[in-house]
C-alpha positions in Angstrom: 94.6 122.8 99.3 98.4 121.4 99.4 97.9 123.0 103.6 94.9 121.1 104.4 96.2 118.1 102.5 99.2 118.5 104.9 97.1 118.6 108.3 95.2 115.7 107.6 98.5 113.8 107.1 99.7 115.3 110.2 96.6 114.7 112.3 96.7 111.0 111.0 100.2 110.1 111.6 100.3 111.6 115.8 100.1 108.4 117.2 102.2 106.7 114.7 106.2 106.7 114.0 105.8 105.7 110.2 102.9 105.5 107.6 102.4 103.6 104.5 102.2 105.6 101.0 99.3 104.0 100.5 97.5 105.5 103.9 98.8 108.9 102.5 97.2 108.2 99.4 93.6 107.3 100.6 94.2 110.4 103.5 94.8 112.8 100.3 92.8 113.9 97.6 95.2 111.8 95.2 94.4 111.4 91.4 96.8 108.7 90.7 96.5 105.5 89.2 93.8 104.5 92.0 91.5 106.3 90.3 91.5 104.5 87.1 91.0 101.3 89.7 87.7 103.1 90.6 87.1 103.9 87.3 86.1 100.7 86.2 84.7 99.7 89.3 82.0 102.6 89.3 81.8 101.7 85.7 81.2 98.0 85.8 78.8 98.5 89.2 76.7 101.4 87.0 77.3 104.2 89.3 76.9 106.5 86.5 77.2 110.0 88.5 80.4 108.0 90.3 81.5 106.8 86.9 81.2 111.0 85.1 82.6 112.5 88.2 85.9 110.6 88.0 86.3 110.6 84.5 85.9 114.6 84.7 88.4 115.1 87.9 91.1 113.0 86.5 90.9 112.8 82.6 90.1 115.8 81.3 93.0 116.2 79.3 94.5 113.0 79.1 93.5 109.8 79.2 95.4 106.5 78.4 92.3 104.8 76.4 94.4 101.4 76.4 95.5 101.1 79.8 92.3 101.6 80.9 91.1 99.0 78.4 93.5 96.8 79.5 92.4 96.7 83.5 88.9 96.6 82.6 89.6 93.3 80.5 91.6 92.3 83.9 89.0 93.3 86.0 86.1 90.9 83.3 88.8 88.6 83.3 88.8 87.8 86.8 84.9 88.4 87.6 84.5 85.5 84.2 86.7 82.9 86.4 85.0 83.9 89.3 81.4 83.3 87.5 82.5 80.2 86.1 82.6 78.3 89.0 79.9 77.0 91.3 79.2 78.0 95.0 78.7 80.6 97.1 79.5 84.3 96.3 81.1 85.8 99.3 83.0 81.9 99.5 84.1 82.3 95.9 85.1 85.8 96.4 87.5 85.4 99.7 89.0 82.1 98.5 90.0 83.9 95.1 93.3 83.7 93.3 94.8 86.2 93.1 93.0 87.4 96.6 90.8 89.9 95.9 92.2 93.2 98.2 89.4 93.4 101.0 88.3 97.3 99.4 87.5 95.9 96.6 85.1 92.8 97.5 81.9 94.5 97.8 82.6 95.8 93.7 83.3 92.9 93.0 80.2 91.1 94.9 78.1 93.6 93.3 79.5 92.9 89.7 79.4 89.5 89.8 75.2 90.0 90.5 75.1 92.5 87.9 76.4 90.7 84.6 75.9 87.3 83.1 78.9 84.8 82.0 77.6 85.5 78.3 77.4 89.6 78.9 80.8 89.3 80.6 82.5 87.5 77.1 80.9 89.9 75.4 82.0 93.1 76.9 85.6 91.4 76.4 84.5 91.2 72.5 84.0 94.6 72.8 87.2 95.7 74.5 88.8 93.9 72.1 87.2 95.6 69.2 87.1 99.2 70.9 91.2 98.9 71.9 91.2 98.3 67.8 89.1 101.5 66.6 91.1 103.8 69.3 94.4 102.6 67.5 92.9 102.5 64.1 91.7 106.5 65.1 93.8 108.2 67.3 92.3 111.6 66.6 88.8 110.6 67.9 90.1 107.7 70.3 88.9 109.6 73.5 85.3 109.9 72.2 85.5 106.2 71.2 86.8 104.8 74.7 84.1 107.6 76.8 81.5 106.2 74.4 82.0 102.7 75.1 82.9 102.9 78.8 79.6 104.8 79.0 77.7 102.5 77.5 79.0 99.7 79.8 78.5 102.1 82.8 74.8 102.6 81.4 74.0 98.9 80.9 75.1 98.1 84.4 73.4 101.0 85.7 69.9 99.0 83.9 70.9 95.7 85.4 71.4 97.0 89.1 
């Protein structure tokens, strides 16, 4: 793997004299903190079989329920302020503070048709609540978070 891994970089970079870390990380099959980026984003778009084969490649073992808590209320955070104002979508979306990176805009295009202002504040009620119970429990804190991110995953999977 670590070979092939190698030869893509090598094939990539032939024509160049210096690449980014970030190029290497989207050449590679990289399971860093990206992932939990995509995480939500599968999550909150309701690609469930996206959503399952992420949370089995990357946190099998270990999983850090509140940071991934934390950038979901980020990510409901910024798609609420988005929501909250009128106009177009795509106008909303590309005139955003802070700018929305351009991978990202079709997620968040595609979330922002997917949940309502009043299902957004709630999920946020529910983070809230579900950071609580996995520091209340810390024995059965992984079920809790796969529970509830599932159940978001599944909602948006029904609204989509």
């Amino acid at each position: 793997n670590l070979k092939n891994e190698i030869e893509k970089i090598k094939s990539y970079s032939l024509n160049k004299k210096k690449i980014e870390i970030d190029e290497v990380k989207s050449l590679i099959n990289f399971s860093g903190d990206y992932k939990s980026d995509s995480l939500v984003n599968e999550c909150l778009c309701g690609n469930i079989f996206q959503y399952k084969k992420i949370i089995s490649e990357v946190y099998v073992n270990t999983i850090n329920q509140i940071m991934l808590l934390r950038i979901l209320s980020n990510k409901i955070q910024r798609l609420l302020k988005i929501k909250e104002q009128d106009g177009d979508t795509d106008n909303l979306i590309n005139f955003s503070k802070p700018p929305i990176f351009w991978k990202e805009k079709p997620f968040v295009k595609k979330q922002l048709s997917i949940w309502t202002l009043s299902d957004l504040k709630s999920v946020i009620n529910e983070i809230n609540n579900t950071e609580l119970l996995c520091k209340k429990n810390p024995q059965i804190s992984k079920f809790i978070f796969i529970s509830f991110f599932s159940s978001i995953c599944k909602k948006a999977s029904n609204y989509s």
